[in-house]
TIKOL-612748 format. One record per residue: residue number from 1; residue in three letters; x, y, z of N, C-alpha, C, O, CB in turn. Coordinates in steps of 0.05 Angstrom, whole numbers. Glycine has a CB too. Layout:
REM TIKOL-612748
NODE   seq   type      n.u      n.v      n.w     ca.u     ca.v     ca.w      c.u      c.v      c.w      o.u      o.v      o.w     cb.u     cb.v     cb.w
NODE   NUM    ALA        X        Y        Z        X        Y        Z        X        Y        Z        X        Y        Z        X        Y        Z
...
***
This chain:
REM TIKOL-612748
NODE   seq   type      n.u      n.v      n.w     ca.u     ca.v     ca.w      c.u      c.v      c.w      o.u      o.v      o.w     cb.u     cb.v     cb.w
NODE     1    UNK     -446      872      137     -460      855      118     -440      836      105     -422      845       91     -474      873       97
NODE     2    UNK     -443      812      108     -431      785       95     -425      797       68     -442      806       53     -453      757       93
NODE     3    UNK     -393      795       60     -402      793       20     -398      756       17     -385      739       30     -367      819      -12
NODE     4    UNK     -413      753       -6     -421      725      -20     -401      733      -46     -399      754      -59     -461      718      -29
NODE     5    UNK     -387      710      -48     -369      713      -80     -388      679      -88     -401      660      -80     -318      711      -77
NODE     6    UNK     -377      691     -108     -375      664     -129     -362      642     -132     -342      643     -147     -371      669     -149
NODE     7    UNK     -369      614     -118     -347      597     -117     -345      585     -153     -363      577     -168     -355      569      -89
NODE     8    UNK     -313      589     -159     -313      577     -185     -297      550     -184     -284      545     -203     -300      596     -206
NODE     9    UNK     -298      530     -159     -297      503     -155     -318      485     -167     -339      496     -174     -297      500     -131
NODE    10    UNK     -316      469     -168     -343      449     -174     -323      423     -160     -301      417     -169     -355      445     -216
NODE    11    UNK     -338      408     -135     -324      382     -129     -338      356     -155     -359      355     -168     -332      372      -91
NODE    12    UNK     -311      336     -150     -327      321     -169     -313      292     -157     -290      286     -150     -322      331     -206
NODE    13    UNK     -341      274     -158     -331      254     -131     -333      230     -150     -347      232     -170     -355      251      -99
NODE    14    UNK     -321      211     -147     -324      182     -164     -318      158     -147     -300      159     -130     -303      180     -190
NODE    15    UNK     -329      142     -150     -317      117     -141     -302       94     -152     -318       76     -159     -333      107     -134
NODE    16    UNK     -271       87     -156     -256       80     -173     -240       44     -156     -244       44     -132     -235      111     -181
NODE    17    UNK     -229       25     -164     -226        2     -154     -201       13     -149     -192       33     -160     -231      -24     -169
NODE    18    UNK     -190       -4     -128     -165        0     -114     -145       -2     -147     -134       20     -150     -159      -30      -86
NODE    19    UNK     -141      -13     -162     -124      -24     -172     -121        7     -195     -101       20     -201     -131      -57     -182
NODE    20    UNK     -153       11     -202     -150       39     -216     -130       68     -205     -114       81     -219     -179       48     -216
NODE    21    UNK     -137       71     -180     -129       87     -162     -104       80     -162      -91       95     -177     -141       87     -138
NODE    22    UNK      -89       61     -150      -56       58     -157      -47       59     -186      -23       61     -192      -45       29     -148
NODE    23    UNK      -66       59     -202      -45       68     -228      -47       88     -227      -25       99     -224      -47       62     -256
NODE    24    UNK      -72      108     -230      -62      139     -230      -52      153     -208      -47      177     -209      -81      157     -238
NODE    25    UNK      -49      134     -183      -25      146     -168        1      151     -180       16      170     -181      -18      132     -147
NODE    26    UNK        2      126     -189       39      113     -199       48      134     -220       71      143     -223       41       76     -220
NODE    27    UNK       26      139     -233       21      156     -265       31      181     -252       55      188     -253      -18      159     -282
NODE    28    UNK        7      199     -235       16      227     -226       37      229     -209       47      251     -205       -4      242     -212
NODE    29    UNK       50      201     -195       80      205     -184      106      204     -202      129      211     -195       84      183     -166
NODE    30    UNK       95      193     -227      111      191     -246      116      229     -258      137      242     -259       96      167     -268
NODE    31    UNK       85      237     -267       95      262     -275       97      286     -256       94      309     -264       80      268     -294
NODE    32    UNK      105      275     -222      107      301     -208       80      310     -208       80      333     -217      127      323     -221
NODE    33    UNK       55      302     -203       36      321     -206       24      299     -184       31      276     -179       21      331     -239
NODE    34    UNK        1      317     -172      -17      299     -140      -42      294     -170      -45      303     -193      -34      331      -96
NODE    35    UNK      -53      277     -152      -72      262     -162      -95      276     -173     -106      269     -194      -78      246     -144
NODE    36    UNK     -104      299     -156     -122      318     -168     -121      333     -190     -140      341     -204     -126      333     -156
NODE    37    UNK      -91      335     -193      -82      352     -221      -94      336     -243     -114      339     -258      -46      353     -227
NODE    38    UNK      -68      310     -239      -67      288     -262      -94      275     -273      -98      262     -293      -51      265     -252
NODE    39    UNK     -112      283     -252     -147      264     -257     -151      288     -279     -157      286     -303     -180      262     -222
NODE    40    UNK     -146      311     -263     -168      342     -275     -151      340     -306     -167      333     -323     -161      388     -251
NODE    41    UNK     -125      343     -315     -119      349     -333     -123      322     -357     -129      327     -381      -94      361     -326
NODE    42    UNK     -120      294     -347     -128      282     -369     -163      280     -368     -173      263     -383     -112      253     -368
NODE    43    UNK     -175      290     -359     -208      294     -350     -206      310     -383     -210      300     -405     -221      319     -312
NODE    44    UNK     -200      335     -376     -206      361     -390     -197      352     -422     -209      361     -441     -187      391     -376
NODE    45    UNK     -169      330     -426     -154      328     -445     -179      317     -460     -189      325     -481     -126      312     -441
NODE    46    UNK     -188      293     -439     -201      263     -465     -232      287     -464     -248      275     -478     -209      208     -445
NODE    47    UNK     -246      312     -454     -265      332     -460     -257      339     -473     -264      324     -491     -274      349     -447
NODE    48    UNK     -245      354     -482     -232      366     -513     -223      359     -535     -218      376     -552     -214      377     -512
NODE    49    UNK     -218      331     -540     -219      315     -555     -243      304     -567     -245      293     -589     -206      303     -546
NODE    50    UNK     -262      307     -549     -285      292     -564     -303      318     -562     -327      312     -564     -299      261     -548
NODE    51    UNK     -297      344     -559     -307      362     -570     -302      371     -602     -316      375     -622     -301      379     -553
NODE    52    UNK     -268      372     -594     -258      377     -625     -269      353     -647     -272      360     -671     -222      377     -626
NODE    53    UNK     -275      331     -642     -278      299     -657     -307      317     -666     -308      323     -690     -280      259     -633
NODE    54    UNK     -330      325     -650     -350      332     -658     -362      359     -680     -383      364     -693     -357      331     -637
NODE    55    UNK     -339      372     -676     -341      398     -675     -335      398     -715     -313      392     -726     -315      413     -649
NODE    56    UNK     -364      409     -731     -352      406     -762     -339      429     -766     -338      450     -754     -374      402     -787
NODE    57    UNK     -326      420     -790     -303      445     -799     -313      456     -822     -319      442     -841     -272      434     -808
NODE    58    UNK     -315      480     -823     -332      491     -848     -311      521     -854     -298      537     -840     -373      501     -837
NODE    59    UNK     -315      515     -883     -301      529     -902     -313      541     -927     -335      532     -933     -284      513     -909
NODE    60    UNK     -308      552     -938     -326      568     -966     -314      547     -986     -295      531     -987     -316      610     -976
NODE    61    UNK     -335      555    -1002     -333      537    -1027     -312      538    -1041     -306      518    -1054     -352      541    -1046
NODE    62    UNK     -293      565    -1041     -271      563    -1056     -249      554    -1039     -231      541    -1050     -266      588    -1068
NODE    63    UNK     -250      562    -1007     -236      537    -1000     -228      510    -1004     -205      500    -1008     -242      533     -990
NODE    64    UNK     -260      498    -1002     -269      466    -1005     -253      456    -1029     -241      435    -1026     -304      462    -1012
NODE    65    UNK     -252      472    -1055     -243      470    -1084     -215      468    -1074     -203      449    -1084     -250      496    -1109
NODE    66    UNK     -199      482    -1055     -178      486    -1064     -161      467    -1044     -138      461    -1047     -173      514    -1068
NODE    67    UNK     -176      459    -1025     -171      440    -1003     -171      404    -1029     -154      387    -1032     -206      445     -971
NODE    68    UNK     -199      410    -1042     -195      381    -1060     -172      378    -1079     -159      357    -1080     -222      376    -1079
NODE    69    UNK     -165      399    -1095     -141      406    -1102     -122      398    -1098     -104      385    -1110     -138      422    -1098
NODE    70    UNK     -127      408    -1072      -90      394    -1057      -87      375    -1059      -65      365    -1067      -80      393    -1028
NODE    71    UNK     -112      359    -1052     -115      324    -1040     -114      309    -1068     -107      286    -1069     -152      314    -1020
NODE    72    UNK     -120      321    -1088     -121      312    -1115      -94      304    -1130      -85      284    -1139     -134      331    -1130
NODE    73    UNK      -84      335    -1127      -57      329    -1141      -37      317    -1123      -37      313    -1099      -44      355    -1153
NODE    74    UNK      -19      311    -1141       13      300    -1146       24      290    -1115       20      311    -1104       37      331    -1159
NODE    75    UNK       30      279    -1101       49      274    -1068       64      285    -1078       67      285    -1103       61      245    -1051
NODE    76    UNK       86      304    -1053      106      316    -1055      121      307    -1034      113      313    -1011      103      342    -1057
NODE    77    UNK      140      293    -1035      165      281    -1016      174      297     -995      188      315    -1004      191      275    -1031
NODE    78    UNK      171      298     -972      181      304     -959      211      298     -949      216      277     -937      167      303     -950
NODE    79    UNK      232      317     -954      262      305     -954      259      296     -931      258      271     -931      288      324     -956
NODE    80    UNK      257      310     -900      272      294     -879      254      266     -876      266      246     -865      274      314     -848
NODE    81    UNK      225      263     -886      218      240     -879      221      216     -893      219      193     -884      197      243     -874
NODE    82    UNK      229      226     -918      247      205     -938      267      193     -918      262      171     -908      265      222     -965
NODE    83    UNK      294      211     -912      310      210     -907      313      186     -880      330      169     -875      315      234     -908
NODE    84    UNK      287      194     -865      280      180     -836      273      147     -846      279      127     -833      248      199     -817
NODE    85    UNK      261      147     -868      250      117     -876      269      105     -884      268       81     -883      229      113     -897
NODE    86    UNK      296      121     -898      318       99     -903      344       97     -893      365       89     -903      323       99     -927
NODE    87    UNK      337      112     -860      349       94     -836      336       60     -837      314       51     -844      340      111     -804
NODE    88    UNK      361       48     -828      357       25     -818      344       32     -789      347       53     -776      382        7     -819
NODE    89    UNK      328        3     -781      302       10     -752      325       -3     -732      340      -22     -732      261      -15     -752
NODE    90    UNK      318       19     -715      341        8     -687      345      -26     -683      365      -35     -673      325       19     -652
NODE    91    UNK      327      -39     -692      333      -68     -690      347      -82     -708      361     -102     -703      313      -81     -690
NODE    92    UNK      344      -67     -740      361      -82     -756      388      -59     -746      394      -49     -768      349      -84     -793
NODE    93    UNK      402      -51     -731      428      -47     -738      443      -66     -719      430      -73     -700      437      -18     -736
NODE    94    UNK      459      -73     -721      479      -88     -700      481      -67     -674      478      -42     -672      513      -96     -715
NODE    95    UNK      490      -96     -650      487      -82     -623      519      -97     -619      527     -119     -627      454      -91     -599
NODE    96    UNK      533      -77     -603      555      -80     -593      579      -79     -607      599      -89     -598      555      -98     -582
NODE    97    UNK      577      -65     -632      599      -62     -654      617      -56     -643      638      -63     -653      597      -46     -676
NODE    98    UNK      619      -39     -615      640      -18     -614      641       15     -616      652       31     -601      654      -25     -632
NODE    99    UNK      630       18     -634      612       42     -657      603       60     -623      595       48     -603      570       22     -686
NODE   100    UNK      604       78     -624      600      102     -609      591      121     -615      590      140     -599      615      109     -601
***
């Protein structure tokens, strides 16, 4: 007697312009991955994203209070990101000083 399993494939077929298809070639040759990967995993990425985008966030009321709270009071500085804003931006520093 035949056993029957459960195929947990699903094919999924599209029709895409040459020019599309060479970028996410170039793309999945870039990250080491074949084309089936790179389709399936940014497929699933931009699905889960607009699941989570949909998806409300619910909290108890004394949460909610204490979540407004936060958002209410005082900013608190973050040292290293202070610190990061008063680097000079790779463009304002000089190029070719010497400096190593």
């Amino acid at each position: 007697m035949p056993r029957t399993t459960e195929r947990k494939d699903h094919p999924l077929s599209m029709r895409l312009p040459d020019a599309d298809i060479a970028m996410i070639d170039r793309a999945a040759l870039l990250r080491g991955r074949s084309r089936t990967d790179f389709v399936r995993d940014a497929a699933v990425r931009a699905a889960e994203d607009a699941v989570m985008e949909a998806m409300p966030i619910r909290m108890s009321a004394v949460g909610f209070e204490a979540f407004i709270s936060t958002l209410s009071g005082p900013a608190t500085p973050v040292t290293e990101m202070v610190d990061v804003f008063r680097r000079p931006a790779p463009w304002e520093t000089p190029v070719g000083n010497g400096e190593a």
